[in-house]
PDB file of N, H, CA, C and O in Angstrom:
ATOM      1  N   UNK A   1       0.818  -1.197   0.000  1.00  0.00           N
ATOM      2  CA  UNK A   1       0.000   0.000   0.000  1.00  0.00           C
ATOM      3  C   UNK A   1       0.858   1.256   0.000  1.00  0.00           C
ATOM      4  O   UNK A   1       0.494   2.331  -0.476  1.00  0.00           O
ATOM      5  N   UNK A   2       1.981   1.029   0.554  1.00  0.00           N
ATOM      6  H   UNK A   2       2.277   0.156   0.941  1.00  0.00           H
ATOM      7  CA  UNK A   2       2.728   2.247   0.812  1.00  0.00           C
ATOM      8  C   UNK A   2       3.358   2.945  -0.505  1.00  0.00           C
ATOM      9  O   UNK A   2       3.478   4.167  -0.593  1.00  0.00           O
ATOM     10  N   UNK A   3       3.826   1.861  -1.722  1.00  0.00           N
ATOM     11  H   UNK A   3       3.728   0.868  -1.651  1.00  0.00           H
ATOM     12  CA  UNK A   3       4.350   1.778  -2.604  1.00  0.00           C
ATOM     13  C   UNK A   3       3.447   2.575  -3.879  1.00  0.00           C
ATOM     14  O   UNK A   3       3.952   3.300  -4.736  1.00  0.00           O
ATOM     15  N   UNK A   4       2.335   2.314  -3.780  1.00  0.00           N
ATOM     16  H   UNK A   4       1.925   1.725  -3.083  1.00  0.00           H
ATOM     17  CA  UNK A   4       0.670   2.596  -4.646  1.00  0.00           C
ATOM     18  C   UNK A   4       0.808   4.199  -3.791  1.00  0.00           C
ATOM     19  O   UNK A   4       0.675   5.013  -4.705  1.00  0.00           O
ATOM     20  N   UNK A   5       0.981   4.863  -2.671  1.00  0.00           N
ATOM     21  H   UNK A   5       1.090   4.201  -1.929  1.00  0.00           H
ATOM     22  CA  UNK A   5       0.728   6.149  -2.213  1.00  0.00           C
ATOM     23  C   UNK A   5       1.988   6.871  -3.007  1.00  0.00           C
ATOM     24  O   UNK A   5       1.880   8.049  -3.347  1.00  0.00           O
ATOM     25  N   UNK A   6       2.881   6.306  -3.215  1.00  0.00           N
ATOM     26  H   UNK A   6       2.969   5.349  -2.939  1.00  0.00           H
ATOM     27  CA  UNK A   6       4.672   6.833  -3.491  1.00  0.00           C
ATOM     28  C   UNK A   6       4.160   7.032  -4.841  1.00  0.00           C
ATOM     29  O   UNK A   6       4.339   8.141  -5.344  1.00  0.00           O
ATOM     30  N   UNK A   7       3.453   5.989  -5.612  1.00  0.00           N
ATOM     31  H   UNK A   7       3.308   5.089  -5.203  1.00  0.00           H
ATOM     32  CA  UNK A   7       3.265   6.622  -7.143  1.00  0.00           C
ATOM     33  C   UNK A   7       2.247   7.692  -7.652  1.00  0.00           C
ATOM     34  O   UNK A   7       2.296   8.301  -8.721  1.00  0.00           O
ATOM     35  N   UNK A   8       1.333   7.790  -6.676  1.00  0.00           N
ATOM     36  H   UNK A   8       1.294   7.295  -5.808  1.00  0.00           H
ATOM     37  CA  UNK A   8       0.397   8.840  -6.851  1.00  0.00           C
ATOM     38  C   UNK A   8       0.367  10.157  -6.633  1.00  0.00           C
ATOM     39  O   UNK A   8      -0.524  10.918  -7.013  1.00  0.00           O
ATOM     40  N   UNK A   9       1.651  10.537  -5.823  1.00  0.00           N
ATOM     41  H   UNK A   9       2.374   9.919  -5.514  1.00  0.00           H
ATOM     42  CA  UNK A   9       1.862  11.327  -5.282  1.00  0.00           C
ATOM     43  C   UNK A   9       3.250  12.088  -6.892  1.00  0.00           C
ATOM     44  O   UNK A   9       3.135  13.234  -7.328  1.00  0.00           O
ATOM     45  N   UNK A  10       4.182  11.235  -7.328  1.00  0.00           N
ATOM     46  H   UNK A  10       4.275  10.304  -6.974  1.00  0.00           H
ATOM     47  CA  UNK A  10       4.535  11.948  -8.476  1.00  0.00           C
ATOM     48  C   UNK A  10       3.689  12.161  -9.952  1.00  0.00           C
ATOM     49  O   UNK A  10       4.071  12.815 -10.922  1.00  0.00           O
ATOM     50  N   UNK A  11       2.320  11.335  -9.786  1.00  0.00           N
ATOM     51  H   UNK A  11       2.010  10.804  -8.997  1.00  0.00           H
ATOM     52  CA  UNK A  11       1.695  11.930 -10.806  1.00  0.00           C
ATOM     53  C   UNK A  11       1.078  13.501 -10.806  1.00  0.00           C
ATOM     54  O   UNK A  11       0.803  14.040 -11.878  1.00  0.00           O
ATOM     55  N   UNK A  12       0.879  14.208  -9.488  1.00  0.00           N
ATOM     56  H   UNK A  12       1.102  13.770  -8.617  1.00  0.00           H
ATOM     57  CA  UNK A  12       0.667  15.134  -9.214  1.00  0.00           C
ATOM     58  C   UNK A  12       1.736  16.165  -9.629  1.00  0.00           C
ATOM     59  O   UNK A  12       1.315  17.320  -9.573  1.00  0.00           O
ATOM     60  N   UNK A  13       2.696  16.065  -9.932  1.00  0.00           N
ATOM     61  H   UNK A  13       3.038  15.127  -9.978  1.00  0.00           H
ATOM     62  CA  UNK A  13       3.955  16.958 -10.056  1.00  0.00           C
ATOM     63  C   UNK A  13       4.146  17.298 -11.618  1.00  0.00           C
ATOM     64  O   UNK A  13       4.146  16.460 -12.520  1.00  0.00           O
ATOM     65  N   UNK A  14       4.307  18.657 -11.761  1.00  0.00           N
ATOM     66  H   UNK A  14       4.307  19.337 -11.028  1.00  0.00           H
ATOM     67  CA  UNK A  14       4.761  19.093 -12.776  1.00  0.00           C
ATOM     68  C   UNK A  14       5.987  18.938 -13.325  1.00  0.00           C
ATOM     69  O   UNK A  14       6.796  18.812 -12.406  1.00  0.00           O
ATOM     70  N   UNK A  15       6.458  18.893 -14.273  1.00  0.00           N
ATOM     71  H   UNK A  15       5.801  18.996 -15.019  1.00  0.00           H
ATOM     72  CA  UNK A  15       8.074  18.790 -14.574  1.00  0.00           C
ATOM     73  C   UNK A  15       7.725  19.908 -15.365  1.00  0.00           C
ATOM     74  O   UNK A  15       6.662  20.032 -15.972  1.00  0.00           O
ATOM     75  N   UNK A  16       8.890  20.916 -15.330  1.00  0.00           N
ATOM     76  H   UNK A  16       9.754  20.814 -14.837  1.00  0.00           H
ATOM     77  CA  UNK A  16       9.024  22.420 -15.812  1.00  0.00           C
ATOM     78  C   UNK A  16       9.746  21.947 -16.815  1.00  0.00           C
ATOM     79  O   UNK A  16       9.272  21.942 -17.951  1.00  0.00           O
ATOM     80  N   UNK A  17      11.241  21.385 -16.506  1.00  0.00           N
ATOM     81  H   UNK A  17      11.626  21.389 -15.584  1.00  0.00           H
ATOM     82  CA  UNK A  17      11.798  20.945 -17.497  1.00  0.00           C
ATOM     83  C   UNK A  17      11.139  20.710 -19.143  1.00  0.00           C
ATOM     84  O   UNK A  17      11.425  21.322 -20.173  1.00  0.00           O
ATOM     85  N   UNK A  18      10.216  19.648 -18.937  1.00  0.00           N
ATOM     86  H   UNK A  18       9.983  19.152 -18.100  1.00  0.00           H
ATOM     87  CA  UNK A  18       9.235  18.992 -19.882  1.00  0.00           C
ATOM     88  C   UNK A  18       8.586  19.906 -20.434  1.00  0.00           C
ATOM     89  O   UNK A  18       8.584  19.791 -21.660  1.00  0.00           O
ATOM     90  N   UNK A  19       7.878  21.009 -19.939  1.00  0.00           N
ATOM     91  H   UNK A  19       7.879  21.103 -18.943  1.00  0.00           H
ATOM     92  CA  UNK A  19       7.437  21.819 -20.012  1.00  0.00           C
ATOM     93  C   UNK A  19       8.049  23.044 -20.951  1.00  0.00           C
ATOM     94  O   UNK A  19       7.435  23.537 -21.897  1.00  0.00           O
ATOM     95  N   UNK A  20       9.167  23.381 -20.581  1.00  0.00           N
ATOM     96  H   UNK A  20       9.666  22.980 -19.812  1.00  0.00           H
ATOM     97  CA  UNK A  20      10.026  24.589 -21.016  1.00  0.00           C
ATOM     98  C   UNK A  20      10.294  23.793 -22.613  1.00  0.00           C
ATOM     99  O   UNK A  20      10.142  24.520 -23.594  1.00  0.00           O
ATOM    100  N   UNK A  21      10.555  22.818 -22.771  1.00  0.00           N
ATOM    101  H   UNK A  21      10.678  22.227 -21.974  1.00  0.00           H
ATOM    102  CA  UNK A  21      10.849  21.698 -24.375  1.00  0.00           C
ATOM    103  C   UNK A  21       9.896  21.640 -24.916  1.00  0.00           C
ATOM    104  O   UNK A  21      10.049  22.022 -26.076  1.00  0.00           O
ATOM    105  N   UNK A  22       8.609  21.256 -24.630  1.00  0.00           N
ATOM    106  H   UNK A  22       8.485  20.945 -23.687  1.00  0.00           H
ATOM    107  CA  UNK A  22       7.688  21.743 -25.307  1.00  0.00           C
ATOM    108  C   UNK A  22       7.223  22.719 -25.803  1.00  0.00           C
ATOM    109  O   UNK A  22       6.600  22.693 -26.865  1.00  0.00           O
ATOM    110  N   UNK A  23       7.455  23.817 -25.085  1.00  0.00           N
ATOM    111  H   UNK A  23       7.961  23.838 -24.223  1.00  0.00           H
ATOM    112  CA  UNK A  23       7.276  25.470 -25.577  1.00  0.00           C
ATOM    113  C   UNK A  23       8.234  25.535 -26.469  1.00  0.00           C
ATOM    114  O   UNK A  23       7.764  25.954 -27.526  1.00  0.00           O
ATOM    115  N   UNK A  24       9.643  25.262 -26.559  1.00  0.00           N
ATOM    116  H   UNK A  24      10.025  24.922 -25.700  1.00  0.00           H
ATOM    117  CA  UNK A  24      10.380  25.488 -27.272  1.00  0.00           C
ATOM    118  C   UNK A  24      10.687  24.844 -28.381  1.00  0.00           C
ATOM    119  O   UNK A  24      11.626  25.125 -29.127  1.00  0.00           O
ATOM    120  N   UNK A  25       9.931  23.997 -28.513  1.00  0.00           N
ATOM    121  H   UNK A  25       9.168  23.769 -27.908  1.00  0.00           H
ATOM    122  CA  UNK A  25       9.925  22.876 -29.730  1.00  0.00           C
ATOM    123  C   UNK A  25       8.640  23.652 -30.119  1.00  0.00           C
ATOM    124  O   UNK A  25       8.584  23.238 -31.277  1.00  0.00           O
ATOM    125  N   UNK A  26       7.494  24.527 -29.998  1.00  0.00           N
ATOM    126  H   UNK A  26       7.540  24.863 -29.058  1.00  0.00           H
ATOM    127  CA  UNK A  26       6.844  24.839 -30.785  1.00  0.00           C
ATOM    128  C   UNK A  26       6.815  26.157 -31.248  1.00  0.00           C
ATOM    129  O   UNK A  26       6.099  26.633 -32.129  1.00  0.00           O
ATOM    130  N   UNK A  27       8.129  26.986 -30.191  1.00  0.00           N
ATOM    131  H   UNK A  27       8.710  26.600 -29.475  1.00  0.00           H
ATOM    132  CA  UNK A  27       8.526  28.392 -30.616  1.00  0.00           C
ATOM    133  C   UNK A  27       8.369  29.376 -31.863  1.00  0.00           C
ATOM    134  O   UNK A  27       8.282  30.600 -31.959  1.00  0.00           O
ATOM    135  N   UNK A  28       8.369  28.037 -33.025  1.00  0.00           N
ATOM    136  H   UNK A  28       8.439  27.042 -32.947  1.00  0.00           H
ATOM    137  CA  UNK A  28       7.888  29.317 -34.624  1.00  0.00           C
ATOM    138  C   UNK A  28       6.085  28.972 -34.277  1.00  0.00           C
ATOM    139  O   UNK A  28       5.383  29.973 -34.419  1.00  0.00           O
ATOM    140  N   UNK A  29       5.400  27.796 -33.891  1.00  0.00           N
ATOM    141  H   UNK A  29       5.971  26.983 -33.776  1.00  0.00           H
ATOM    142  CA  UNK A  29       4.210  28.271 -33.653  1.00  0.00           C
ATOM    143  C   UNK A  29       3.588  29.435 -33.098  1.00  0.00           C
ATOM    144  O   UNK A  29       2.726  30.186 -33.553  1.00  0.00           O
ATOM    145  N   UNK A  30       4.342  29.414 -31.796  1.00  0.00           N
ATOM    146  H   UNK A  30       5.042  28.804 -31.426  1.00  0.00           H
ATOM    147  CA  UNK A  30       3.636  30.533 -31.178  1.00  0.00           C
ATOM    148  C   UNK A  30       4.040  31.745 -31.820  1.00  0.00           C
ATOM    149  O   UNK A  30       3.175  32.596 -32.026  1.00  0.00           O
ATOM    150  N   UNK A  31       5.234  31.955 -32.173  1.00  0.00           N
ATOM    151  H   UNK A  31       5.937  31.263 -32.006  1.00  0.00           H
ATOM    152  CA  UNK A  31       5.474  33.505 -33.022  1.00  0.00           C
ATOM    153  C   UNK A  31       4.796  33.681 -34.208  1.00  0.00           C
ATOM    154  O   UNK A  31       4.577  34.775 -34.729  1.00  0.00           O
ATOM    155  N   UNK A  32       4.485  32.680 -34.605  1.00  0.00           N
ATOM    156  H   UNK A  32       4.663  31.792 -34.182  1.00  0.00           H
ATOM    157  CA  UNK A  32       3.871  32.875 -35.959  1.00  0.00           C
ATOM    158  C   UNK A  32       2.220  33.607 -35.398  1.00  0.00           C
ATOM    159  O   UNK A  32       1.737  34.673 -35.781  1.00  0.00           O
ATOM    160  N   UNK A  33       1.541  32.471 -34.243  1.00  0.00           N
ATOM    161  H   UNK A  33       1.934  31.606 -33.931  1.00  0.00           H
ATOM    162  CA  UNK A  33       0.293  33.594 -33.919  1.00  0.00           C
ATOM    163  C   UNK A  33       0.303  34.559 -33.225  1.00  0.00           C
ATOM    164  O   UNK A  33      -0.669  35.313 -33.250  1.00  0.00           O
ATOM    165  N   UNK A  34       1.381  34.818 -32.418  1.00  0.00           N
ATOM    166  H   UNK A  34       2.171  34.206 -32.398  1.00  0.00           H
ATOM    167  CA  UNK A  34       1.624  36.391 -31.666  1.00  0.00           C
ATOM    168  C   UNK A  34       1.789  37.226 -33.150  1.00  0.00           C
ATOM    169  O   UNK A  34       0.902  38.080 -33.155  1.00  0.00           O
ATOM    170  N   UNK A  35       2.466  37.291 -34.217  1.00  0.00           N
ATOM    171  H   UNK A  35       3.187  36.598 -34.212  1.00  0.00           H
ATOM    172  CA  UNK A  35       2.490  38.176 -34.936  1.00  0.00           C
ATOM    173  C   UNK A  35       1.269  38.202 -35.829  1.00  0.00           C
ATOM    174  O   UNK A  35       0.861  39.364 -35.828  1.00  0.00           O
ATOM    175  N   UNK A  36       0.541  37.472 -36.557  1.00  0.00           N
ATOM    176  H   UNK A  36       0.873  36.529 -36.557  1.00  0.00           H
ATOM    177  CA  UNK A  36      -1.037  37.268 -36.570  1.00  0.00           C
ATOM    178  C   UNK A  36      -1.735  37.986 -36.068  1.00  0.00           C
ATOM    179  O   UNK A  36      -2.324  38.787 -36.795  1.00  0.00           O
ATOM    180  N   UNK A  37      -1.920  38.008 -34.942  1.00  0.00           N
ATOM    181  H   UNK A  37      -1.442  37.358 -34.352  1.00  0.00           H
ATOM    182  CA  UNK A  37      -2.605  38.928 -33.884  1.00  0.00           C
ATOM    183  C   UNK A  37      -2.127  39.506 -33.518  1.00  0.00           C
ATOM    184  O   UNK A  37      -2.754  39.816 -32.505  1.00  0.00           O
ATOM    185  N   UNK A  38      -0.816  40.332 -33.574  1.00  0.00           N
ATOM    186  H   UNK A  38      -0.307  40.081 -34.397  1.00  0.00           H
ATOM    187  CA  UNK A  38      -0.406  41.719 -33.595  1.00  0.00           C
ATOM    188  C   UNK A  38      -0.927  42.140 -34.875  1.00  0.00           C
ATOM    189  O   UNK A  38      -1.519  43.212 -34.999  1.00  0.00           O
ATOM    190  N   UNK A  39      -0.704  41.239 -35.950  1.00  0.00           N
ATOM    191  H   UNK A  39      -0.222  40.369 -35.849  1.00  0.00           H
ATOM    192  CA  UNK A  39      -0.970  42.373 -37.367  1.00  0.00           C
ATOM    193  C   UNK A  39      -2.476  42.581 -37.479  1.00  0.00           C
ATOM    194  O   UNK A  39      -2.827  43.568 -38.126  1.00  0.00           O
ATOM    195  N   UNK A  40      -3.214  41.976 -37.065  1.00  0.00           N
ATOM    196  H   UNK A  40      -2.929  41.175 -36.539  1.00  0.00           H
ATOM    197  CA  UNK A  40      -4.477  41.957 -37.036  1.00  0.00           C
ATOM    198  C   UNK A  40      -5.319  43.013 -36.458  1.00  0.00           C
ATOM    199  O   UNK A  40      -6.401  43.499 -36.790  1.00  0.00           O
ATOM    200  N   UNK A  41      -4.152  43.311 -35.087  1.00  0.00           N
ATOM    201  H   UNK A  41      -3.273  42.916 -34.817  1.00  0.00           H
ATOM    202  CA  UNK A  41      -5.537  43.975 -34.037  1.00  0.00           C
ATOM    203  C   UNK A  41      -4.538  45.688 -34.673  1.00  0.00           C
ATOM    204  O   UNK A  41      -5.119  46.772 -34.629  1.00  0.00           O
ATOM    205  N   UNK A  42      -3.256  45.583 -35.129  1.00  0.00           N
ATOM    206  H   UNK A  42      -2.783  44.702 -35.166  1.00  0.00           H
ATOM    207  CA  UNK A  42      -2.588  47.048 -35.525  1.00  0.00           C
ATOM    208  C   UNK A  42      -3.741  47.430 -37.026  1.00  0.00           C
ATOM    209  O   UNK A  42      -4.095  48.581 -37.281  1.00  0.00           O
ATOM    210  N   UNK A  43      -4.205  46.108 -37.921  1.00  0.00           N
ATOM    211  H   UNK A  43      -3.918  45.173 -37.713  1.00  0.00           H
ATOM    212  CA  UNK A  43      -4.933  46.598 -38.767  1.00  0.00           C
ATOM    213  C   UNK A  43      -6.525  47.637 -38.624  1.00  0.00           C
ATOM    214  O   UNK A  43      -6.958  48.657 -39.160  1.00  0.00           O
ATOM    215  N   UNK A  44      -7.079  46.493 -37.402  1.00  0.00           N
ATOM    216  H   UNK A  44      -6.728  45.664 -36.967  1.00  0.00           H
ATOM    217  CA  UNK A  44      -8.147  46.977 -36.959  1.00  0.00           C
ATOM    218  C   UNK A  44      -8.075  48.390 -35.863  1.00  0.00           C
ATOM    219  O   UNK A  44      -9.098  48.858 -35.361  1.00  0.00           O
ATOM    220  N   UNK A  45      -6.794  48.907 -35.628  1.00  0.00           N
ATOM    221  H   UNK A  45      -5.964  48.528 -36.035  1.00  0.00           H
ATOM    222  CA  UNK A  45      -6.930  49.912 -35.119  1.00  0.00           C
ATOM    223  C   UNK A  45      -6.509  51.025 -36.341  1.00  0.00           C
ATOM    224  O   UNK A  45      -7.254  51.989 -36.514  1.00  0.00           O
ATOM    225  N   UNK A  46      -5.453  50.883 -37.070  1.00  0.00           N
ATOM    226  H   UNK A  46      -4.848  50.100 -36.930  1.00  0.00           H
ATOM    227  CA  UNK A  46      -5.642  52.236 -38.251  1.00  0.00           C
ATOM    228  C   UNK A  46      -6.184  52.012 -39.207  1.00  0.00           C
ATOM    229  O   UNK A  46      -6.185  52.980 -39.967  1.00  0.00           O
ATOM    230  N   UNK A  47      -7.029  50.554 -39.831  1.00  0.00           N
ATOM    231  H   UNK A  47      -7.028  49.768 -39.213  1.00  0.00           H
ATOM    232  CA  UNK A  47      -7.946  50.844 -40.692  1.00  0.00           C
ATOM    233  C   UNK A  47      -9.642  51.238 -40.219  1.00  0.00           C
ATOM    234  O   UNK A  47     -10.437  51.830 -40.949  1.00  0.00           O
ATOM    235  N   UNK A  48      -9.831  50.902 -39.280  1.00  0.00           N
ATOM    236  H   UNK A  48      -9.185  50.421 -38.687  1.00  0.00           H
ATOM    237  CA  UNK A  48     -10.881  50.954 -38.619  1.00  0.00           C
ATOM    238  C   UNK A  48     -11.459  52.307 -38.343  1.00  0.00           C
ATOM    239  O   UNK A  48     -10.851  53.186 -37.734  1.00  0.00           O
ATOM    240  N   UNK A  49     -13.142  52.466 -39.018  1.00  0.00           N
ATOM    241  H   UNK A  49     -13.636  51.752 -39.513  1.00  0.00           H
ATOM    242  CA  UNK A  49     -13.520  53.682 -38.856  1.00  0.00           C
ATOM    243  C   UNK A  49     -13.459  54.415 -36.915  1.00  0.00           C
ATOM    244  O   UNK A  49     -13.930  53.880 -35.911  1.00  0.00           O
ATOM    245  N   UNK A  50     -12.976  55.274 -36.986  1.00  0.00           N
ATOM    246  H   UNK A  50     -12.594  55.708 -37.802  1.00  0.00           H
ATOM    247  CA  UNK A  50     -13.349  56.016 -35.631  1.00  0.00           C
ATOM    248  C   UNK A  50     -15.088  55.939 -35.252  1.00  0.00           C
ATOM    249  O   UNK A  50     -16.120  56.125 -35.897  1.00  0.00           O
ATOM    250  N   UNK A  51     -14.737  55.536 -33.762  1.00  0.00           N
ATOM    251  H   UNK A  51     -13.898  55.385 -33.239  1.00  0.00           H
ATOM    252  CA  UNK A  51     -16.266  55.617 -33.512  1.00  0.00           C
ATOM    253  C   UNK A  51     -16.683  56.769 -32.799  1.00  0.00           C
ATOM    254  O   UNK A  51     -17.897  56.964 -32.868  1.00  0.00           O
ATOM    255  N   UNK A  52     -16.099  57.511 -32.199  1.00  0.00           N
ATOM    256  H   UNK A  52     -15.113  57.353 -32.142  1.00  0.00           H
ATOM    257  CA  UNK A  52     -16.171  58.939 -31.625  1.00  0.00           C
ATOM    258  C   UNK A  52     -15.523  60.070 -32.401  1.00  0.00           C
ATOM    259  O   UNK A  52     -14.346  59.868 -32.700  1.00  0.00           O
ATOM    260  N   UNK A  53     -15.927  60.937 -32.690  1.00  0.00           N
ATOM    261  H   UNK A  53     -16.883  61.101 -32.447  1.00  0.00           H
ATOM    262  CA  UNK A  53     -15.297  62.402 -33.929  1.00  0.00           C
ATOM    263  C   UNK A  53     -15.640  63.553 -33.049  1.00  0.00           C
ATOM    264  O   UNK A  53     -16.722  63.769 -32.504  1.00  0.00           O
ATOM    265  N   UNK A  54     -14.276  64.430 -32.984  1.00  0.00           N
ATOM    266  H   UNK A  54     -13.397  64.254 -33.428  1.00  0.00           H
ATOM    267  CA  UNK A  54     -15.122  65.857 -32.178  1.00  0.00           C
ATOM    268  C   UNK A  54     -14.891  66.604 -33.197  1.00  0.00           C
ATOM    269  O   UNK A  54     -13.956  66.594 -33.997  1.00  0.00           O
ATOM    270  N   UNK A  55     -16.322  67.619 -33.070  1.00  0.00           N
ATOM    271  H   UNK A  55     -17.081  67.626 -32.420  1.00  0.00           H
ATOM    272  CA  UNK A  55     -15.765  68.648 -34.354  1.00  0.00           C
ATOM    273  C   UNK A  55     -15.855  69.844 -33.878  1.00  0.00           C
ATOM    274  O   UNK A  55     -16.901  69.862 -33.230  1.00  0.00           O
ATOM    275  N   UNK A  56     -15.194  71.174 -33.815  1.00  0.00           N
ATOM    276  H   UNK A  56     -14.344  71.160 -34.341  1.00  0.00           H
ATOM    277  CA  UNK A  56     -15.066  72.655 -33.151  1.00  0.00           C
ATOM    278  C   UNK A  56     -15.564  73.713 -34.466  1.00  0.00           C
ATOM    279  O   UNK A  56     -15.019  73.558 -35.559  1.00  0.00           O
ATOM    280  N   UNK A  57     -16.256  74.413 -34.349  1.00  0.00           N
ATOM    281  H   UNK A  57     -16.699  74.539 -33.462  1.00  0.00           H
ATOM    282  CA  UNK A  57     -16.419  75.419 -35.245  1.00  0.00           C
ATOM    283  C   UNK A  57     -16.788  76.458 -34.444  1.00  0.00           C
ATOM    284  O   UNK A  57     -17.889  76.532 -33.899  1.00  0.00           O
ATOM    285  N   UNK A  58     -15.465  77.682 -34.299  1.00  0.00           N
ATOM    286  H   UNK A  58     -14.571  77.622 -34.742  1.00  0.00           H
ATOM    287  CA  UNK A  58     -15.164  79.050 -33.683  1.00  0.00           C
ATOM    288  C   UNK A  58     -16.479  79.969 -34.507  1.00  0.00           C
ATOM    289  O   UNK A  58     -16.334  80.011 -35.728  1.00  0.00           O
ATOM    290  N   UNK A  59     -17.449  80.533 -34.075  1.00  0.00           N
ATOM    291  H   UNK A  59     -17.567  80.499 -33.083  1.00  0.00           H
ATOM    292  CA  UNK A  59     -18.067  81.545 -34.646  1.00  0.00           C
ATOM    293  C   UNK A  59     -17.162  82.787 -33.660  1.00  0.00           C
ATOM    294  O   UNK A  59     -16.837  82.814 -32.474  1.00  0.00           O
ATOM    295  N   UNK A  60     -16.983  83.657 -34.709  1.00  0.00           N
ATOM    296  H   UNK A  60     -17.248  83.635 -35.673  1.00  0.00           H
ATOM    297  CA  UNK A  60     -16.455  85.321 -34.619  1.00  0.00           C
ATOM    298  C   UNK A  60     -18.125  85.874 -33.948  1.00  0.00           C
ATOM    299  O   UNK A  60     -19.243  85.644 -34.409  1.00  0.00           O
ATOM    300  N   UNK A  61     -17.716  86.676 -32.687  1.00  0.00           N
ATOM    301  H   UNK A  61     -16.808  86.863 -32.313  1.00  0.00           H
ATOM    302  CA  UNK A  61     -18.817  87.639 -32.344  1.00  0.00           C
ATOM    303  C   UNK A  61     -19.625  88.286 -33.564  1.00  0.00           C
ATOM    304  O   UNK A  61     -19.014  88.448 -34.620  1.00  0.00           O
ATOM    305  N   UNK A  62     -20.831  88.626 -33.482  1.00  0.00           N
ATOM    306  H   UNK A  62     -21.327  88.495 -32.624  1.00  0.00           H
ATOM    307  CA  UNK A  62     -21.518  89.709 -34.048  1.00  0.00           C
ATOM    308  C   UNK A  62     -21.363  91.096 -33.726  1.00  0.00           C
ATOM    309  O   UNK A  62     -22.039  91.944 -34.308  1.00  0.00           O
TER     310      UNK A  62
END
């Protein structure tokens, strides 16, 4: 019984290691959609109509 508690207890554990290799084995993935969605949301902000406009027109006294 003691042996069955010893293995259940490292399935709980993360390995970073494992972790950090996987990110880095998919490194052009993720850059490829960080820049995607940088170019995307830079499009939708200077092609994108303005939704608020102020407009000033000075009238000269009478």
């Amino acid at each position: 019984m003691q042996n069955n508690s010893i293995n259940t207890q490292g399935a709980d554990e993360v390995d970073l290691i494992e972790l950090v290799r996987g990110v880095l084995a998919r490194k052009w993935l993720i850059i490829g959609v960080a820049f995607l969605v940088f170019i995307s949301a830079a499009a939708f902000a200077f092609l994108g109509k303005p939704v608020y406009e102020v407009k000033l027109f000075i009238i000269p006294p009478t």
